[in-house]
C-alpha positions as CSV (number, residue, x, y, z in Angstrom):
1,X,12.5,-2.6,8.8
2,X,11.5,0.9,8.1
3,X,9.2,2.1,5.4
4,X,10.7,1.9,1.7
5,X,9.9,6.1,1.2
6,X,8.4,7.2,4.1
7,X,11.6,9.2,6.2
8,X,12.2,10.1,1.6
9,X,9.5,11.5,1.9
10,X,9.2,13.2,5.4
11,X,5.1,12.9,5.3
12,X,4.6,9.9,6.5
13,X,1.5,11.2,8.4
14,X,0.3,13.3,5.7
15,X,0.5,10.5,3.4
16,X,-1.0,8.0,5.7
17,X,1.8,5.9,6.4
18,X,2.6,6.6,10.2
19,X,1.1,3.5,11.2
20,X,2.9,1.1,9.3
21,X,6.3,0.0,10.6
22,X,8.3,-3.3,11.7
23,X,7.2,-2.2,15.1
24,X,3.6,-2.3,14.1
25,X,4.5,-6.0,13.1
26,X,1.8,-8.7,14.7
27,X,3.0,-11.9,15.6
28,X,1.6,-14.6,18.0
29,X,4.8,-16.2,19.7
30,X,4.4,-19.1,21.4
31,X,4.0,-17.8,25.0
32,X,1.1,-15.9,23.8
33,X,-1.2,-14.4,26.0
34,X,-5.1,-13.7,26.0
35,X,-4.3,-9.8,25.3
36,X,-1.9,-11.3,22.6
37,X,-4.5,-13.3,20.8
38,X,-6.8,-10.7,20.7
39,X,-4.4,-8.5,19.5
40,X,-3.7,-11.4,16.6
41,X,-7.7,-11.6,15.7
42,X,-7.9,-7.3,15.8
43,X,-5.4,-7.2,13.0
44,X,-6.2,-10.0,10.9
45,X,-9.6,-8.6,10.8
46,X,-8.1,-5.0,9.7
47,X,-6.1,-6.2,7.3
48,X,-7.8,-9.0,5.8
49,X,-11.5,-7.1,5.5
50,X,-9.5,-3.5,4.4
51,X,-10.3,-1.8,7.8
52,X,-13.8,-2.1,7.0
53,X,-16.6,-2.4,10.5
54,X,-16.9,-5.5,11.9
55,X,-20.4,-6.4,13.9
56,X,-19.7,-9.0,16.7
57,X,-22.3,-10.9,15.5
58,X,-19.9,-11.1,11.9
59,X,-17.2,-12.5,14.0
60,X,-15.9,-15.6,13.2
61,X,-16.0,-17.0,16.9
62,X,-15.7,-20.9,16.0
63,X,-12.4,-20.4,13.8
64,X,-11.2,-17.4,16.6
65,X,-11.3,-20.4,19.2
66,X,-9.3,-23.0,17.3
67,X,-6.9,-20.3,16.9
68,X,-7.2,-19.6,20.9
69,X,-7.1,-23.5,21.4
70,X,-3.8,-24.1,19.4
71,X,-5.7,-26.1,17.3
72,X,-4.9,-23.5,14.2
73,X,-2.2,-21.0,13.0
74,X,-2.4,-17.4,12.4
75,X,-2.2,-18.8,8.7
76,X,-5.0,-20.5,8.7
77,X,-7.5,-17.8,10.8
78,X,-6.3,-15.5,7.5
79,X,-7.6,-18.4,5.3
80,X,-10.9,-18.9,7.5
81,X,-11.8,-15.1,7.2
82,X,-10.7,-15.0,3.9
83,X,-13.2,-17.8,2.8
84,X,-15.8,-16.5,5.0
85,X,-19.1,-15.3,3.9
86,X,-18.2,-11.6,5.7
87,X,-15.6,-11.8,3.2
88,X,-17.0,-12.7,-0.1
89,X,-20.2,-10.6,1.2
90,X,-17.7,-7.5,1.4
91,X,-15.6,-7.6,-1.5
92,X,-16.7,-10.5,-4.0
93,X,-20.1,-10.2,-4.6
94,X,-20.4,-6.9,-5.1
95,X,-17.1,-6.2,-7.2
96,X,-16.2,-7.2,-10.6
97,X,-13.2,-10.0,-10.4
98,X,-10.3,-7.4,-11.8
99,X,-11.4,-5.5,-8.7
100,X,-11.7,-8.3,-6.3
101,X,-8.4,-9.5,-7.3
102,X,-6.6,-6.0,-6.8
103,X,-8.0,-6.2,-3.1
104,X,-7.1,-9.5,-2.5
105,X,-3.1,-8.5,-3.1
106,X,-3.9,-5.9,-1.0
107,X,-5.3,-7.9,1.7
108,X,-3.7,-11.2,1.6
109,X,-0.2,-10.3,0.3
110,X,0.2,-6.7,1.5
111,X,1.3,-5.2,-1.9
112,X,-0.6,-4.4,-5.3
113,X,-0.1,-6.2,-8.5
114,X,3.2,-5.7,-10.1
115,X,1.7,-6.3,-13.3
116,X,-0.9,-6.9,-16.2
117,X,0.0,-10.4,-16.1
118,X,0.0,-10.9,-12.4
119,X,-3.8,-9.6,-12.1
120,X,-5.0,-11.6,-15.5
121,X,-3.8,-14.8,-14.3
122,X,-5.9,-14.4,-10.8
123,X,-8.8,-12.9,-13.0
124,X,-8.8,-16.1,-15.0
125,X,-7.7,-18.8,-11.9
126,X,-11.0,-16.9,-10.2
127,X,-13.5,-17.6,-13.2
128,X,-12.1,-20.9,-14.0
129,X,-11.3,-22.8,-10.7
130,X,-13.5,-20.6,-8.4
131,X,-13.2,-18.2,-5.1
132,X,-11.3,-20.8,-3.3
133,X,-8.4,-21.7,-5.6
134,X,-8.1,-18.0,-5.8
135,X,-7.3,-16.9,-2.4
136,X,-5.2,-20.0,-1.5
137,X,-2.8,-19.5,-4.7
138,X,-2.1,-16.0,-2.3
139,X,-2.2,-17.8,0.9
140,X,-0.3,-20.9,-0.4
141,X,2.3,-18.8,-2.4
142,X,6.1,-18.7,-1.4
143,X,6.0,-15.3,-1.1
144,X,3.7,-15.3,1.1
145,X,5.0,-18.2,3.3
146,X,8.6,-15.9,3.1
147,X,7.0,-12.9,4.1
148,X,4.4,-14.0,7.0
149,X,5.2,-18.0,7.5
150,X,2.1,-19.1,9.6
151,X,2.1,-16.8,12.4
152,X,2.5,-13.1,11.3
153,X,-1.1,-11.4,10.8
154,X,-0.2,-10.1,6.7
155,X,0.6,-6.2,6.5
156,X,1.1,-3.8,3.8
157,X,4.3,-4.5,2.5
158,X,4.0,-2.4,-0.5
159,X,5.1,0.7,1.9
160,X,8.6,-1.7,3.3
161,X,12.4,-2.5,2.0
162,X,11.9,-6.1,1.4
163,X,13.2,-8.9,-0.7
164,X,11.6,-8.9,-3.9
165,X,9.4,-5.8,-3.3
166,X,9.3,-3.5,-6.5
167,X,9.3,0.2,-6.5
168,X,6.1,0.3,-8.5
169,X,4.8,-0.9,-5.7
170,X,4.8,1.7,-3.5
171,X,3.5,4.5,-5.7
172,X,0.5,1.6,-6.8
173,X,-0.3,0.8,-2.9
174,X,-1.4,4.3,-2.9
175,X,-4.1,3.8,-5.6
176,X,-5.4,0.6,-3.5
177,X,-4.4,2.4,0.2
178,X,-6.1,5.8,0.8
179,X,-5.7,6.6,4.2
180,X,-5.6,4.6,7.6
181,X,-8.9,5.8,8.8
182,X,-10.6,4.7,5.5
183,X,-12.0,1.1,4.4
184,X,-11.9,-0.6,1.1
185,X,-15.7,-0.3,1.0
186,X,-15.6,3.8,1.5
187,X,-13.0,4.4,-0.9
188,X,-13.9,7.0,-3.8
189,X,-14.1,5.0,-6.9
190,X,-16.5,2.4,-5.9
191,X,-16.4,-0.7,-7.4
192,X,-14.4,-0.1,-10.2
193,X,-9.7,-1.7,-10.6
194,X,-8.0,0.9,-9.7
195,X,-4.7,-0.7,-11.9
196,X,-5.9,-2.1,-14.6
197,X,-5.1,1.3,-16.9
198,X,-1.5,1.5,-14.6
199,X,-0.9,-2.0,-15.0
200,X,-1.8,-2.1,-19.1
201,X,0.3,0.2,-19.5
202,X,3.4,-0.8,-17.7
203,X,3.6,2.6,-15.9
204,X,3.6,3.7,-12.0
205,X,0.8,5.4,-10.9
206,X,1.6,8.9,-9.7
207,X,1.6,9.3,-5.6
208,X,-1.9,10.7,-4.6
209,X,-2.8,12.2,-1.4
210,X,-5.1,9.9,0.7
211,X,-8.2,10.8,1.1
212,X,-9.5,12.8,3.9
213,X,-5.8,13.4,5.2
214,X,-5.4,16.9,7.0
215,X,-2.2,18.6,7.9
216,X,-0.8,22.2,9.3
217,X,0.9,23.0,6.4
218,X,-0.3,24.1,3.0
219,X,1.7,24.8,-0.5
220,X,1.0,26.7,-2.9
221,X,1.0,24.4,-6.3
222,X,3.0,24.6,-9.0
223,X,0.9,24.4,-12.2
224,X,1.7,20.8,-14.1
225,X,3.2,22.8,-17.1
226,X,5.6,24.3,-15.0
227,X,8.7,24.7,-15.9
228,X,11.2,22.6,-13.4
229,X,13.5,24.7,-11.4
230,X,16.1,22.1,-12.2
231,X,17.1,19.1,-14.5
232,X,19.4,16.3,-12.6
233,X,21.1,13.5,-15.0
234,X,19.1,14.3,-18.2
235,X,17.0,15.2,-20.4
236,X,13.8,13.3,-21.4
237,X,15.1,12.2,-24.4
238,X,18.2,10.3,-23.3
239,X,17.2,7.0,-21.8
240,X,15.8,6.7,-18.3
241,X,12.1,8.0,-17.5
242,X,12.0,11.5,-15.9
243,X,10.0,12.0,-12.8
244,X,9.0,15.6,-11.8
245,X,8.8,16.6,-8.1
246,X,7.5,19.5,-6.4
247,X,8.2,19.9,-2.8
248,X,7.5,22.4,-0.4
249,X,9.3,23.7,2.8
250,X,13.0,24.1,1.4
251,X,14.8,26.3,3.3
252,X,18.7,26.6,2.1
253,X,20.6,28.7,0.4
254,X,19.2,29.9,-3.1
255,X,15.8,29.0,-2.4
256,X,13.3,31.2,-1.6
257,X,12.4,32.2,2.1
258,X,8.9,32.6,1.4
259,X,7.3,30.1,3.8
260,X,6.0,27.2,2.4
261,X,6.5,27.7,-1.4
262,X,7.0,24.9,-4.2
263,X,9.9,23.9,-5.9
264,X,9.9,21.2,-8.9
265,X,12.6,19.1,-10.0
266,X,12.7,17.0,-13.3
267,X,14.8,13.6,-12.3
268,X,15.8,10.2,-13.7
269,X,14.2,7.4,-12.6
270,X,17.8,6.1,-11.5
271,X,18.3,9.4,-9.0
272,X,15.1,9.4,-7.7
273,X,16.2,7.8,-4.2
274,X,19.0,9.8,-4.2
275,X,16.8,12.9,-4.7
276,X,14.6,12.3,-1.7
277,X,17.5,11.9,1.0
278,X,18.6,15.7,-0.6
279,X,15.0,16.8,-0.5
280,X,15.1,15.3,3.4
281,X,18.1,16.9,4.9
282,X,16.8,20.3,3.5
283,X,14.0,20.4,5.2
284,X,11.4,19.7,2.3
285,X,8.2,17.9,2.0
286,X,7.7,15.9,-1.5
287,X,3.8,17.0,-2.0
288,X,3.8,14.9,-5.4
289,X,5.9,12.4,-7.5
290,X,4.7,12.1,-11.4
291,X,6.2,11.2,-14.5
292,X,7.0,14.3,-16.6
């Protein structure tokens, strides 16, 4: 299943997202070979340890051989690194639990937290009943048991069309996901949540730019007090939240032929997928999505 905004948004590489498709999907069938196992352990320790370096001497060769041996599902070698000390050395100890919490939906789940209540109940099953009961209330959850049953390696989901996946999703993912070629220890912003001011608030965040991305096309920016070009369905004050995007790379009929240049729209939160399909089959780029 293709990615939720990606072909919307026609920058799926600039974004980061050109490596995350149904295709990409691992799965260890049951006529699995060696090459398929190790292709099983390579992503589970992407995804689970946020792309971060793993030493061979870190690997985890006694649970990697009960998973070779049969004697252990893709499930459980998520678990095993999960509950390892490379894990907790990585991302427990050295983060507060609001941000270890945010990476473990990340990591274990594929998605961000939908909401304030979804990351204070983890916050408070962490301090209360420990690491443990933590990261098997993710592992142990129906959603994940829907999503990955016990022999897909997790993915980021957050980017997908998929039952019970929520639209805020996708523009959080991008405040926990900044780039493919970065790790969750490298990110800017350290150690701090990146959600917790998104999530408090009940708002999306706004799409950002990965980090370090690079591309062969520049824009020139519209200011953020701008003046849209155009108004679809609305004003701000009638009911429905207005999103404003500026894209780049229109080239139609009553838009300028200047190469490159930025056009914003103001649009409903209802029209927004609508919007992006237009944007698409005129060529454009979306360069930013944020609420007006």
């Amino acid at each position: 299943m293709s990615a939720l905004m990606v072909n919307n948004l026609a920058a799926a590489g600039r974004l980061g997202l050109s490596a995350f498709d149904a295709s990409s999907r691992v799965e260890l069938r049951p006529d699995w070979t060696e090459d398929d196992i190790q292709t099983v352990i390579r992503a589970v320790y992407r995804q689970v340890l946020g792309n971060d370096y793993v030493m061979q001497a870190e690997r985890l060769t006694s649970a990697e051989s009960l998973l070779r041996q049969g004697n252990i599902t893709v499930r459980d070698f998520v678990r095993a690194v999960a509950k390892s000390d490379l894990y907790k050395n990585k991302f427990f100890y050295p983060n507060s639990n609001q941000r270890f919490v945010e990476l473990n939906f990340k990591h274990l789940l594929g998605r961000a937290p939908y909401s304030e209540e979804e990351l204070a109940y983890h916050t408070q099953l962490c301090e209360e009943q420990g690491y443990d009961a933590e990261i098997d209330s993710h592992i142990d959850s129906i959603e994940y048991e829907n999503s990955f049953g016990n022999n897909v390696v997790p993915y980021y989901r957050g980017f997908m069309v998929e039952p019970g996946v929520q639209t805020t999703g996708f523009t959080r993912m991008f405040r926990l996901y900044r780039g493919y070629a970065t790790s969750d220890r490298g990110t800017v912003g350290g150690k701090s949540p990146r959600l917790m001011r998104e999530l408090g608030r009940n708002q999306a965040s706004n799409i950002v730019q990965p980090a370090g991305s690079s591309s062969t096309w520049k824009h020139a920016a519209i200011p953020a007090d701008a003046a849209p070009r155009k108004a679809l369905g609305g004003t701000p004050e009638e009911s429905g939240r207005m999103y404003r995007i500026e894209v780049t790379g229109i080239l139609q009929p009553g838009y300028p032929k200047v190469r490159r240049s930025s056009t914003a729209f103001l649009v409903p939160y209802e029209r927004l997928s609508q919007k992006y399909q237009e944007i698409t089959k005129k060529g454009g780029r979306i360069v930013s999505v944020t609420p007006a």
